[in-house]
C-alpha positions in Angstrom: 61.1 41.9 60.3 60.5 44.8 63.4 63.6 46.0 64.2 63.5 49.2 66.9 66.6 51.3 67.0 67.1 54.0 69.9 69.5 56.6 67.9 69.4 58.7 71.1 70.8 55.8 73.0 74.5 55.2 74.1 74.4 52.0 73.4 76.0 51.5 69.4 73.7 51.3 66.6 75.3 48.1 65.4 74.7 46.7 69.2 71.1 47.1 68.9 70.9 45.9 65.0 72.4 42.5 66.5 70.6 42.6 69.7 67.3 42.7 67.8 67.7 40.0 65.3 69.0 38.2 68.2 65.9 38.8 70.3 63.4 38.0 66.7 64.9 34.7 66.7 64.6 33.6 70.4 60.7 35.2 70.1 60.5 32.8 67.1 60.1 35.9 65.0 63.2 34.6 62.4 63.4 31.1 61.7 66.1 28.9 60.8 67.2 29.4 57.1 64.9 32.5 56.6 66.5 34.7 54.8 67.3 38.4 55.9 67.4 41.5 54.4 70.8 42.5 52.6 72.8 45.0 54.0 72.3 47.4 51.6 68.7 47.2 51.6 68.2 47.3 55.6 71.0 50.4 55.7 68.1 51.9 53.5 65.2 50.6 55.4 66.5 51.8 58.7 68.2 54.8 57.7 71.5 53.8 58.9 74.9 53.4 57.3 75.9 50.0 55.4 79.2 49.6 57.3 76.9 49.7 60.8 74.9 46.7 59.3 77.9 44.8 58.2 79.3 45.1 61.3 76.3 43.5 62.8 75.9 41.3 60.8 79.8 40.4 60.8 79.2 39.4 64.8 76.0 37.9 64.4 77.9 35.4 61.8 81.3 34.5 64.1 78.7 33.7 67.3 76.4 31.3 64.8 73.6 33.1 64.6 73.6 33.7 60.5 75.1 32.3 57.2 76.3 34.8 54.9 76.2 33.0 51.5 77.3 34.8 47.6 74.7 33.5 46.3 71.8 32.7 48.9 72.8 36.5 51.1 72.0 36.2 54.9 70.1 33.7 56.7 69.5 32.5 60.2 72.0 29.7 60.4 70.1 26.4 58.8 71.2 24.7 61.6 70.0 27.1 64.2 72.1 28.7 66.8 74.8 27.0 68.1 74.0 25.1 71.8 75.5 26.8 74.9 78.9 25.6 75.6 81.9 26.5 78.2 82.4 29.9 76.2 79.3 30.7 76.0 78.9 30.2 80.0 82.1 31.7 80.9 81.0 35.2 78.4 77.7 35.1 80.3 78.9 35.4 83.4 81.6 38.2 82.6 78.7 39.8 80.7 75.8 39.6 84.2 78.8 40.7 86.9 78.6 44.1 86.4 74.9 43.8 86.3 74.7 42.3 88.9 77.0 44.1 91.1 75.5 47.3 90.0 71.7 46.0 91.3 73.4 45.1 94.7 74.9 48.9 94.5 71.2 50.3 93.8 69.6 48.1 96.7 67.8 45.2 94.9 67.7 42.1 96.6 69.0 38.6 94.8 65.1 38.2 94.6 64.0 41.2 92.6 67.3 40.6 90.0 66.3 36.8 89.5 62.5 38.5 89.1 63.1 40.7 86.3 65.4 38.2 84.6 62.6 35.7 84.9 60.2 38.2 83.6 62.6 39.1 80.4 63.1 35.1 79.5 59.0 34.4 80.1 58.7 37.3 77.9 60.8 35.9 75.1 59.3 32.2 75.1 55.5 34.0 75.0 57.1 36.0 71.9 56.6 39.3 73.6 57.8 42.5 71.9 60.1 44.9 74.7 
């Protein structure tokens, strides 16, 4: 598993830990029921404190994306991500409105946001790395 971290970034380290396992499983990268590293051993791996992978981990489990099990550790839920449901709409539009209104601020056009979102989701179904 590639995960890229930017520790210069303002973005949270435990952010990007759950945006990346996020993005290996829409890429096809992690499949259902594969298992993931432990958090122990991917603190190590990445240089980063155990509490920061938890963490991710933690938020990646309440939105269905893994199964934390004793026995088994952590694995992309069996089942596969949960489908999108009222929620899930209602968070994605909360999450694109300032986004959005801070493209319209900068001058792009409707056209040239719905671009660039196009291009990120074509990326993601041809399994393209950033």
């Amino acid at each position: 598993m590639f995960i890229q971290l930017d520790f210069e970034s303002k973005k949270p380290i435990y952010t990007q830990l759950k945006h990346e396992i996020i993005a290996g499983i829409a890429r096809k990268d992690l499949s259902a029921g594969e298992a993931l590293p432990s958090v122990r051993s991917l603190a190590a791996d990445l240089g980063i404190n155990l509490h920061t992978v938890n963490k991710a981990y933690q938020q990646l489990k309440q939105e269905g994306f893994i199964l934390i099990h004793r026995q088994k550790g952590v694995v992309i839920h069996p089942d596969g991500v949960p489908e999108a449901g009222e929620d899930y709409y209602a968070e994605l539009k909360e999450t694109l409105r300032p986004s959005i209104a801070e493209s319209i601020c900068r001058g792009l056009s409707e056209e040239e946001y719905l671009s660039i979102c196009q291009d990120i989701f074509k990326g993601f179904k041809e399994g393209e790395k950033k």
